[in-house]
C-alpha positions as CSV (number, residue, x, y, z in Angstrom):
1,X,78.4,129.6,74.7
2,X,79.1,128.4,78.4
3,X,81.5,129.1,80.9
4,X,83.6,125.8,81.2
5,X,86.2,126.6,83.9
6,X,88.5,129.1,85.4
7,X,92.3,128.1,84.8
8,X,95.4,129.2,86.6
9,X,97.0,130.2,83.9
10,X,97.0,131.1,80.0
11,X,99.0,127.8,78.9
12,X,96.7,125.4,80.9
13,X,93.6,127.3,79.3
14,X,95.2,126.7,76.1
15,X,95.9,123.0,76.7
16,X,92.7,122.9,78.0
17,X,90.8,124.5,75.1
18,X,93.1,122.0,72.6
19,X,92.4,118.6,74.4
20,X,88.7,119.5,74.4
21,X,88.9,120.6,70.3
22,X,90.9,117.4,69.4
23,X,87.9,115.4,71.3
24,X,85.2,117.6,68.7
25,X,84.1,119.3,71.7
26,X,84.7,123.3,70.4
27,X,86.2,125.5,72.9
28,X,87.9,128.5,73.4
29,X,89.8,131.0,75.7
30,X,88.3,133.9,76.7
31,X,90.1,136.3,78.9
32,X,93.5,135.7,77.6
33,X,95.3,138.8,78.5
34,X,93.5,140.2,81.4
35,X,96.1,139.4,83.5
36,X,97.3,142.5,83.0
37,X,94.8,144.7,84.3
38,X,94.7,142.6,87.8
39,X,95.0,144.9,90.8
40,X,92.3,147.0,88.6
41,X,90.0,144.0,88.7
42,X,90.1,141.4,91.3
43,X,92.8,138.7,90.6
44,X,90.3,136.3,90.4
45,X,88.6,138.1,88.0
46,X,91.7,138.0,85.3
47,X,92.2,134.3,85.2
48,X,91.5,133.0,81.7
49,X,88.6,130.5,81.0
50,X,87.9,127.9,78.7
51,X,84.1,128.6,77.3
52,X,82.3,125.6,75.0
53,X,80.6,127.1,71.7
54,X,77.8,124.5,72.0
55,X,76.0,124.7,75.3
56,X,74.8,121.2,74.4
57,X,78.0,119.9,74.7
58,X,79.0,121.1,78.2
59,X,78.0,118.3,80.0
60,X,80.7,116.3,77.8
61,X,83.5,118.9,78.3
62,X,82.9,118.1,81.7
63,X,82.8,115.0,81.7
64,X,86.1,115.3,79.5
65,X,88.0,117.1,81.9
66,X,87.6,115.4,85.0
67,X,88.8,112.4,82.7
68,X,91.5,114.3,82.1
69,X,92.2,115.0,85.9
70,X,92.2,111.5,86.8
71,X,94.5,109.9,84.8
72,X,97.8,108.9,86.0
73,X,100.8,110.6,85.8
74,X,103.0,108.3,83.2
75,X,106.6,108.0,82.4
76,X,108.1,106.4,79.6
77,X,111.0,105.1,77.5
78,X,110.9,106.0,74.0
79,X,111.9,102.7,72.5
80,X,113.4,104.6,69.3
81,X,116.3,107.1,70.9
82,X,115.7,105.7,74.4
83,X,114.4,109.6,75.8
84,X,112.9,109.6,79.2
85,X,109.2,111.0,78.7
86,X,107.2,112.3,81.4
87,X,103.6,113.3,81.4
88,X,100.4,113.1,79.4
89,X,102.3,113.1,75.8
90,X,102.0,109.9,73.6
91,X,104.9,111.1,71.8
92,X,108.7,111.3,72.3
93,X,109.8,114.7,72.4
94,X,113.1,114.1,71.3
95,X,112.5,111.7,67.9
96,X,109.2,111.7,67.7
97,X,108.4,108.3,67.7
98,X,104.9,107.5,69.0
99,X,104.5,106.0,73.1
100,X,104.0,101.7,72.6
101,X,100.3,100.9,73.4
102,X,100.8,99.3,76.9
103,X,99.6,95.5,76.5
């Protein structure tokens, strides 16, 4: 088990943590509530982190992330209810309907 990153925050581990296990890369969050004993610890050292189970498969977490990082922020339509989408998500919010493929 490795040490993938340091996040900000407890959702973005999460998020984090999910995008890599929907790619079949297993990870999880460890340090999920330290935050509360910061000021006892250094601040930095109650961030959560995201931690691959196979060490093997750190270089493609990696490689996964800063994937991740670089793609561009999108906004979108829904075509079904007409919702105005922004982010990462390939699916409307509001009716569910799946983002078009862009041709």
């Amino acid at each position: 088990m490795k040490r993938l990153l340091q996040a900000p925050n407890l959702a973005l581990a999460t998020l984090w943590a999910d995008q890599l296990c929907a790619a079949g890369i297993a990870a999880s969050v460890q340090r999920a509530y330290a935050s509360g004993i910061a000021g006892e610890i250094p601040p930095d050292q109650a961030l959560p982190e995201v931690w691959v189970l196979d060490d093997t498969e750190l270089p493609s977490a990696r490689a996964l992330m800063d994937e991740l990082r670089r793609r561009p922020h999108v906004h979108w339509l829904c075509h079904a209810c007409g919702e105005s989408v922004d982010g990462p998500f390939e699916q409307c919010w509001n009716c569910g309907a799946l983002r078009p493929n862009p041709a």
